[in-house]
MDAnalysis code that builds the backbone (N, CA, C; Angstrom):
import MDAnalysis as mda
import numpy as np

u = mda.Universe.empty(357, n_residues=119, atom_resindex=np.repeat(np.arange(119), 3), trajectory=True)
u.add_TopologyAttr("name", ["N", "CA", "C"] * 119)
u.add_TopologyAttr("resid", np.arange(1, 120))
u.add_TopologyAttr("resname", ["UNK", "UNK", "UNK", "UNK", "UNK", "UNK", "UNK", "UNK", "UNK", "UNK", "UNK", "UNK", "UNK", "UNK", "UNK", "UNK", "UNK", "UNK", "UNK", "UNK", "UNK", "UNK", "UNK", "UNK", "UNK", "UNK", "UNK", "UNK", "UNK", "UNK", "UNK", "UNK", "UNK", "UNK", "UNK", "UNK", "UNK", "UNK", "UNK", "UNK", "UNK", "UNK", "UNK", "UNK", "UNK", "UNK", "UNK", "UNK", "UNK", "UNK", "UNK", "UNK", "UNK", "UNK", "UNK", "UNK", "UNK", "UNK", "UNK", "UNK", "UNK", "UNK", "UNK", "UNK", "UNK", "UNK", "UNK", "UNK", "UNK", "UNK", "UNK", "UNK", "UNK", "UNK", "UNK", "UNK", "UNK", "UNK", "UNK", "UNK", "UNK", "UNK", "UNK", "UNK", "UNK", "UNK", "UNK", "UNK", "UNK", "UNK", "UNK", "UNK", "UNK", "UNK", "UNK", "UNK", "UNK", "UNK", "UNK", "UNK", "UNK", "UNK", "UNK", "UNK", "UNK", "UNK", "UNK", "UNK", "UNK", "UNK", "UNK", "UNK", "UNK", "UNK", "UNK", "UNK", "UNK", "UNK", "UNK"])
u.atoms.positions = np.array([
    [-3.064, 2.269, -4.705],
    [-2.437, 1.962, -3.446],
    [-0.932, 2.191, -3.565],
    [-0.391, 2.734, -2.576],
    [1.078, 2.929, -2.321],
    [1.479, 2.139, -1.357],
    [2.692, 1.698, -1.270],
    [3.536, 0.654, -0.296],
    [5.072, 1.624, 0.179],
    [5.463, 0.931, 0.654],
    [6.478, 1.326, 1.215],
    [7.393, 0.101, 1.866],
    [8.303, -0.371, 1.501],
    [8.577, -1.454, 2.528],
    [10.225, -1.340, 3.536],
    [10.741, -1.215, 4.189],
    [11.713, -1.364, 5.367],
    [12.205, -2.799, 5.825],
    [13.073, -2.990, 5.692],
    [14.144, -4.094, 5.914],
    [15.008, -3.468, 7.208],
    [14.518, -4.695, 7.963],
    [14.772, -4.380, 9.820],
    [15.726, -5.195, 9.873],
    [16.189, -5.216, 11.318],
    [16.947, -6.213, 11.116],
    [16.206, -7.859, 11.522],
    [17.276, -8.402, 9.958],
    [17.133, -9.846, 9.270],
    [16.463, -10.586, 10.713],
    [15.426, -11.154, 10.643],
    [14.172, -11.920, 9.189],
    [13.604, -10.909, 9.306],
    [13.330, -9.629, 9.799],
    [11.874, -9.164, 9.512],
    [11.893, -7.583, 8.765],
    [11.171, -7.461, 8.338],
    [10.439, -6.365, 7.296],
    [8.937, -5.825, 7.414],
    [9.113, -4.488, 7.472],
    [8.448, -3.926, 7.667],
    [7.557, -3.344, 6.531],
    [6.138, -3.526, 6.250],
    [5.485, -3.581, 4.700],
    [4.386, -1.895, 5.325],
    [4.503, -0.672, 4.875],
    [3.346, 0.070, 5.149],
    [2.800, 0.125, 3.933],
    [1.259, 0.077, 4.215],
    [0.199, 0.234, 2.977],
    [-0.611, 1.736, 3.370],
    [-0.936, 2.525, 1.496],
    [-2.045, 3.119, 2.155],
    [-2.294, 3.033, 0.978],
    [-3.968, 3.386, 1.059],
    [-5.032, 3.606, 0.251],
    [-5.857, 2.655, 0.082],
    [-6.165, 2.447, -1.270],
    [-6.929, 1.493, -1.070],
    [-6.505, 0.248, -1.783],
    [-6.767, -1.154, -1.315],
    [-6.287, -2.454, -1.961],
    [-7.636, -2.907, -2.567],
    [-7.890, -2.865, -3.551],
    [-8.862, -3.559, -4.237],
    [-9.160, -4.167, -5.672],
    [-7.574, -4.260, -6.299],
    [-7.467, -4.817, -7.570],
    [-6.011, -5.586, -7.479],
    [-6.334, -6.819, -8.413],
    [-5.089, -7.199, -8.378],
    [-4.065, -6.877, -9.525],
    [-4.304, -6.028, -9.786],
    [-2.905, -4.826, -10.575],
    [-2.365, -4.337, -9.441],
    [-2.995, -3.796, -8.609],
    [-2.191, -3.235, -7.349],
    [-1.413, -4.036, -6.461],
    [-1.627, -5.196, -6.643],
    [-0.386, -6.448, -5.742],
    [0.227, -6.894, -6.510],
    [0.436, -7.036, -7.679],
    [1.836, -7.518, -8.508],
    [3.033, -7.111, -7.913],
    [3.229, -5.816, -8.160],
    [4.509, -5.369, -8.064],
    [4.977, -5.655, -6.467],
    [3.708, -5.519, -5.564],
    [3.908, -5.846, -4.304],
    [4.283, -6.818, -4.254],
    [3.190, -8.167, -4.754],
    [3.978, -9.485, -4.268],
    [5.136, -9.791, -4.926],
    [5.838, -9.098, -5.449],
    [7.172, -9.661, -6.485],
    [7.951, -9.022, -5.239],
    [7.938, -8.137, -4.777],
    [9.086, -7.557, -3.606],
    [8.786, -8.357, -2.498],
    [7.663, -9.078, -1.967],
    [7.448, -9.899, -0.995],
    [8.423, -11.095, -1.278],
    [7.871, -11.375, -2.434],
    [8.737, -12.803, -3.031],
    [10.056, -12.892, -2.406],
    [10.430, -11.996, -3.200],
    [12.078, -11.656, -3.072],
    [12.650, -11.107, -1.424],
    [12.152, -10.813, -0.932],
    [12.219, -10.512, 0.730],
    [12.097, -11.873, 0.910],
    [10.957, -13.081, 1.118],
    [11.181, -14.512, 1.367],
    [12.512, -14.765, 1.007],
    [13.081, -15.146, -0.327],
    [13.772, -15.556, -0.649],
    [15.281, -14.976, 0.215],
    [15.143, -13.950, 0.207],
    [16.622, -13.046, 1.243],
    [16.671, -13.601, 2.500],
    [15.166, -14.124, 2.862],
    [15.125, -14.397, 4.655],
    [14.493, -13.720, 5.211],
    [13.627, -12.507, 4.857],
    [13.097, -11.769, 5.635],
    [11.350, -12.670, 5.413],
    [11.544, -13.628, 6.760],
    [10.072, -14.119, 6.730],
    [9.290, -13.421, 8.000],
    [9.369, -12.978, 8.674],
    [8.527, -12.455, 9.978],
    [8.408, -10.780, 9.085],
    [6.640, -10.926, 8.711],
    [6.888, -9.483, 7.940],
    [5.333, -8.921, 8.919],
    [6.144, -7.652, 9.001],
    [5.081, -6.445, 9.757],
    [3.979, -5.720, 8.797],
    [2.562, -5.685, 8.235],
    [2.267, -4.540, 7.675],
    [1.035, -3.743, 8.381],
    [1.960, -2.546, 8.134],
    [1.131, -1.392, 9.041],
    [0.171, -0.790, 8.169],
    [-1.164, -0.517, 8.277],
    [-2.043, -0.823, 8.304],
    [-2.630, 0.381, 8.478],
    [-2.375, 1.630, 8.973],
    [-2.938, 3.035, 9.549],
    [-3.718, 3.701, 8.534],
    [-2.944, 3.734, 7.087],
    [-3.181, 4.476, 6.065],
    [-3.838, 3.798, 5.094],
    [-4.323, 2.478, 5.190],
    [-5.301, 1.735, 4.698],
    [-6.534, 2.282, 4.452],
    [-7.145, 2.473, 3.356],
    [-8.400, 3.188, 3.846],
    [-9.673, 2.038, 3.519],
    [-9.329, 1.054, 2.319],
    [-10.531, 0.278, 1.924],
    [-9.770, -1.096, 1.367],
    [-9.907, -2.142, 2.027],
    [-10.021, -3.656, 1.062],
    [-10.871, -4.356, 1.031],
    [-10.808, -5.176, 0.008],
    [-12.066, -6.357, -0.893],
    [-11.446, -7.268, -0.839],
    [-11.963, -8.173, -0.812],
    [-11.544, -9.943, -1.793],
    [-10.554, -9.965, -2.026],
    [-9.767, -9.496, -2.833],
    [-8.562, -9.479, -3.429],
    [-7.292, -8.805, -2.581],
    [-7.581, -7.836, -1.717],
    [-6.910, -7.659, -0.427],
    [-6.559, -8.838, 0.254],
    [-7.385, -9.378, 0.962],
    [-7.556, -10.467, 1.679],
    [-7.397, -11.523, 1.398],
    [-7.483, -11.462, -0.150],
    [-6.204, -13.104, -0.922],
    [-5.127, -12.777, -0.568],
    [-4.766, -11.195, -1.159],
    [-3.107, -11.115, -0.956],
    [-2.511, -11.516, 0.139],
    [-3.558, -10.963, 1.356],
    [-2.574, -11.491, 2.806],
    [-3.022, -12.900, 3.435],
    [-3.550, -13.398, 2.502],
    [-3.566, -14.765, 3.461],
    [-2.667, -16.002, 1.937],
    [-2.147, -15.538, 0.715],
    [-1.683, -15.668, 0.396],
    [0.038, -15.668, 0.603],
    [-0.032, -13.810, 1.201],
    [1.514, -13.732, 1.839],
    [1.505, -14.324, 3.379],
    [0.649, -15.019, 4.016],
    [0.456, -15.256, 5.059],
    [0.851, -17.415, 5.070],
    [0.776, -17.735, 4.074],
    [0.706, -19.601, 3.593],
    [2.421, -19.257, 3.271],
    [2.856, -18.247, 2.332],
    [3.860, -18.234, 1.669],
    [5.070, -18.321, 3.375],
    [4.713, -17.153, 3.926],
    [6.041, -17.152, 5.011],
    [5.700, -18.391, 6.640],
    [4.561, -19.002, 6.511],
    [4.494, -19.759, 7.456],
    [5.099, -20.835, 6.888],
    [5.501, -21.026, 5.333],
    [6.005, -22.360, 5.066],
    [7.601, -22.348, 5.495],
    [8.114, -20.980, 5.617],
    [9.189, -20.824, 5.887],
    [9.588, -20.240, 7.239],
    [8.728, -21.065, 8.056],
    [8.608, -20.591, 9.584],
    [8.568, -19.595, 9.636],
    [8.181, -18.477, 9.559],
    [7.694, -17.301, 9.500],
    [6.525, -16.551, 9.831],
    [6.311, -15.576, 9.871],
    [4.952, -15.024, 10.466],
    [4.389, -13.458, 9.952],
    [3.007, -13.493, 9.436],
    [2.874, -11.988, 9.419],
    [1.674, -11.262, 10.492],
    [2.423, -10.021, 10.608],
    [1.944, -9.429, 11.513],
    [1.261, -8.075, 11.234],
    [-0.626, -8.143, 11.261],
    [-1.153, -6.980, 10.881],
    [-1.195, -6.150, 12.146],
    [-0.862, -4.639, 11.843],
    [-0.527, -3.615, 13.461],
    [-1.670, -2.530, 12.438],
    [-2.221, -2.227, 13.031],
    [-2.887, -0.094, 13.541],
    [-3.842, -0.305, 12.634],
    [-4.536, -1.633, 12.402],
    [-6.273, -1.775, 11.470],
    [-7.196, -0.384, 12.068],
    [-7.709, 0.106, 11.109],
    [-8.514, 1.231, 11.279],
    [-10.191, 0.154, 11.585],
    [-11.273, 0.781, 12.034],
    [-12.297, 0.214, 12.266],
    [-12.696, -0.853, 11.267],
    [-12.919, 0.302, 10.209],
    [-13.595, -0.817, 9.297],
    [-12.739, -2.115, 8.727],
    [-11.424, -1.871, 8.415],
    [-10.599, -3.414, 8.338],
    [-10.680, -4.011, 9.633],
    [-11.117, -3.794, 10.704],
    [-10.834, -4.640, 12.199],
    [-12.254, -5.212, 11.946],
    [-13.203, -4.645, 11.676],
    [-14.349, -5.052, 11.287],
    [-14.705, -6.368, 10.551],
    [-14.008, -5.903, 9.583],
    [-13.534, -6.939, 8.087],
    [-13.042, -8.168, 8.811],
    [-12.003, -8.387, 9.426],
    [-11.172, -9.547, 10.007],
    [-11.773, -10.153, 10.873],
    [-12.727, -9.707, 11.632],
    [-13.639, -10.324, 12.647],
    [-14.639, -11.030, 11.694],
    [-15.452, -10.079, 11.017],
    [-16.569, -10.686, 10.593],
    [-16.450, -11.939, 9.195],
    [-15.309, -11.672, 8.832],
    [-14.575, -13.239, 8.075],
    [-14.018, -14.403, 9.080],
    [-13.917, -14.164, 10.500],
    [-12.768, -15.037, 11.288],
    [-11.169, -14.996, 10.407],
    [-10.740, -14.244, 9.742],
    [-9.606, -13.862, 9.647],
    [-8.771, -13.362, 10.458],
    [-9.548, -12.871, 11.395],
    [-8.374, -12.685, 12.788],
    [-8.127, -13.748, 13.898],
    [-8.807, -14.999, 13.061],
    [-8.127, -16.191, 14.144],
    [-6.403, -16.295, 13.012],
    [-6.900, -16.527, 11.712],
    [-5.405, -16.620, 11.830],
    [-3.977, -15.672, 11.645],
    [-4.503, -14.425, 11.414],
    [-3.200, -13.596, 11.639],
    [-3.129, -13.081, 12.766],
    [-1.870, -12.632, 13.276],
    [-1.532, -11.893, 14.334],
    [-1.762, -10.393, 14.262],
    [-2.685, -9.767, 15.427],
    [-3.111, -8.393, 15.060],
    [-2.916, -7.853, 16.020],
    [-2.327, -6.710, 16.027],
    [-1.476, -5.518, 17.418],
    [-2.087, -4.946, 16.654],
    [-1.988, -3.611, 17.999],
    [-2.681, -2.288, 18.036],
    [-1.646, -1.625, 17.266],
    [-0.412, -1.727, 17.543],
    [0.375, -0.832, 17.729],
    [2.050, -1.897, 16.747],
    [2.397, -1.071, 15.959],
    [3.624, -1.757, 15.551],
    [5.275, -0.878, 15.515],
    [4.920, -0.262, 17.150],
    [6.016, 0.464, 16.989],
    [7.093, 0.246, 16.473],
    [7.470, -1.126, 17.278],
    [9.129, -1.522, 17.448],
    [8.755, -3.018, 17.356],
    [8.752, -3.376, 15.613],
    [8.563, -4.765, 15.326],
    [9.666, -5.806, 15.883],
    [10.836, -5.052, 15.956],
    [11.952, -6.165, 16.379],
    [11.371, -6.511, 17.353],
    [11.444, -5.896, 18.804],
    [10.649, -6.089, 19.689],
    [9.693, -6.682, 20.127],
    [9.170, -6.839, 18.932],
    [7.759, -7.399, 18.928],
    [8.293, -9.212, 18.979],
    [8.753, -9.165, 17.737],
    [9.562, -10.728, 17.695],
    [10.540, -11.294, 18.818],
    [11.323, -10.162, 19.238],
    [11.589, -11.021, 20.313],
    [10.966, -11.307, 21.519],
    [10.000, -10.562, 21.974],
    [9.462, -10.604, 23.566],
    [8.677, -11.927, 22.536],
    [8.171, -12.484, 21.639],
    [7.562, -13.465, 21.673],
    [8.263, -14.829, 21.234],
    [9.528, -14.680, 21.165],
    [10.637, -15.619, 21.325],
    [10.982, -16.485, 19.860],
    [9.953, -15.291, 19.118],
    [10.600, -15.893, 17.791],
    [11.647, -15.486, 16.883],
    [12.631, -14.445, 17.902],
    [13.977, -14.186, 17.321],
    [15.122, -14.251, 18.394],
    [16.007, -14.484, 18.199],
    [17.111, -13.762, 19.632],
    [17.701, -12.300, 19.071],
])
């Protein structure tokens, strides 16, 4: 799996994933840059989701792991552009009661403010 991450403007960050998430060798290095984004302030984090092709178990720790971590710090994450089979995945766990899921993550600032959790 490859990442990519974008620092918007402060709190939020923008996380793109592709390939596949299915070991946890592949989220170390990730969650150590998550970490450290918390710690800076960037808690409202975006990850786009398009180029995803397959997650397991261990996917789905990571984000409901990075999902406990930034709600403690009023914060929020936001999954955008799930391909079928992850939209699939999130339904058929009820994981999409608790993250926030858009179609579309054009313009994350945007996103945070029309829902009044930034000025």
């Amino acid at each position: 799996m490859e990442y990519r991450i974008e620092k918007k403007e402060l709190p939020i960050a923008l996380i793109e994933l592709n390939g596949r998430l299915i070991g946890d060798y592949q989220v170390v290095d990730l969650t150590d840059e998550i970490n450290e984004l918390i710690e800076d302030g960037f808690v409202y984090l975006i990850f786009e989701l398009s180029h995803l092709e397959f997650i397991n178990s261990t996917g789905l720790n990571f984000f409901l792991k990075t999902l406990t971590k930034v709600r403690r710090q009023d914060g929020e994450v936001v999954l955008t552009n799930l391909n079928e089979l992850l939209n699939t995945l999130m339904v058929t766990t009820k994981l999409n009661s608790f993250f926030v899921i858009e179609k579309s993550g054009e313009d994350p600032v945007a996103y945070f403010k029309e829902k009044g959790l930034i000025l």
